[in-house]
Structure formats: structure tokens, C-alpha cells
C-alpha positions, 0 to 999 in steps of 0.5 A, spaced: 736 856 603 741 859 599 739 863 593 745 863 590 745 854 590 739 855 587 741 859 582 747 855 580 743 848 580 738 850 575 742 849 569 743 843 572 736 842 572 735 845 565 740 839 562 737 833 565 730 835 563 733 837 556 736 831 555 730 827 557 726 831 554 729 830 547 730 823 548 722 822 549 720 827 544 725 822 539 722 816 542 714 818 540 715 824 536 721 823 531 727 826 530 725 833 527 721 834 534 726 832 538 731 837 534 726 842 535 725 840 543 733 841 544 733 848 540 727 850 544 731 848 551 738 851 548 734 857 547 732 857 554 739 856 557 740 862 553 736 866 557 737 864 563 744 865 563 743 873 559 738 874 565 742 871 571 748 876 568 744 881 568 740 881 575 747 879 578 750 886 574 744 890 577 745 887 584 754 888 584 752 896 581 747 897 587 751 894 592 757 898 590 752 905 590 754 906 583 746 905 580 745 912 578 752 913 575 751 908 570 748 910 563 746 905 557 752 903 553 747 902 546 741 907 545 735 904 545 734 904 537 740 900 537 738 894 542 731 895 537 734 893 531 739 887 535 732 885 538 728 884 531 735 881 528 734 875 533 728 875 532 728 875 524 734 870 525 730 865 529 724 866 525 728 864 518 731 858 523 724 855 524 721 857 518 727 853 513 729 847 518 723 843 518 723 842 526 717 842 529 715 849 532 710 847 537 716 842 540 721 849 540 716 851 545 716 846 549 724 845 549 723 853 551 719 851 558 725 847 560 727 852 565 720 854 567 719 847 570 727 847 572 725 852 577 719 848 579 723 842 581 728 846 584 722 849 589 720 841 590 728 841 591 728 846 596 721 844 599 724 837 600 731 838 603 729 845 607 731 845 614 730 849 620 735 852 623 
């Protein structure tokens, strides 16, 4: 297994299951679902990649023995008021856009299941060396 193969497939898992999904939810649900799916799984592309930066930068800085060096470049108080910003911002988005909340979540644990399949992916394929 090679985690950084894993790690570069899972969007390609994340589109796959979000254009399925999206044409699913349109299909049965109608087009407002289906909007509100494709926001929830953009959503959790989002994520993921500000998760992968982030544990790649942790793990370039630990390699390099630079760990204790690095000091936060924004306080603590300014990623709060940034955090509640986004916040704020994706609560107006659903509240005035009309999509549907309960397929905006749906959309966003299209990276969960990626990572599922991408655990059956390894399983299948494994082999031993």
C-alpha cells in the first residue's frame, strides 16, 4: 500500500460518488436536492484538500526538525472570527438558496464514503510482497 496513491485517489473517488449522487438526488428528489447534494460534496472537497495541505505541511516541517520553531502566523482570536465568518456565511447560502439542508449534508459525507471505497479499493488489490 502506498498512502500517498491512496491519498491522490480519494478525489477522484469524491468526483465519481458526487456526480452519481447529484444525478440520483435529481432523478428522485428534484433539482433543489440535487443542488444542495453538489454543494455538500464541493463542501467536502474543500475540506479534504485544506486537510491534506495541512497534515502535509506538519509532516514537511517535522521532517525537516523545524516543529518547535514555527509559531502560528494568525492569533487564535482571528481564525475565531474567520471560522464564524464561514460559518455565518454557509448558514445565509442554505437559509436564502432554497437547497435542501438534509442533501447538503448528504453531499458532505461524500468524502467519508470515498474513503470507504478507497479501503475496499486496497483490500481488493492488496498484494503481498
Amino acid at each position: 500500500m502506498q498512502p500517498d496513491a491512496a491519498v491522490a485517489r480519494l478525489p477522484k473517488w469524491m468526483l465519481g460518488l458526487a456526480l452519481a449522487g447529484t444525478a440520483g438526488v435529481a432523478a428522485f428528489w428534484g433539482i433543489r436536492a440535487a443542488g444542495g447534494f453538489l454543494l455538500g460534496a464541493i463542501g467536502a472537497w474543500i475540506n479534504l484538500s485544506l486537510i491534506v495541505r495541512a497534515v502535509d505541511r506538519i509532516g514537511r516541517l517535522t521532517l525537516a526538525g523545524n516543529g518547535r520553531q514555527v509559531r502560528p502566523r494568525q492569533s487564535g482570536l482571528t481564525v475565531f472570527i474567520q471560522l464564524m465568518a464561514l460559518v455565518l456565511a454557509a448558514f445565509v447560502i442554505l437559509r436564502f438558496s432554497g437547497f435542501s439542508k438534509v442533501a447538503v449534508l448528504c453531499g458532505f459525507l461524500v468524502c467519508p464514503a470515498a474513503v470507504i471505497l478507497e479501503i475496499v479499493y486496497e483490500l481488493v488489490t492488496y498484494e503481498h510482497t
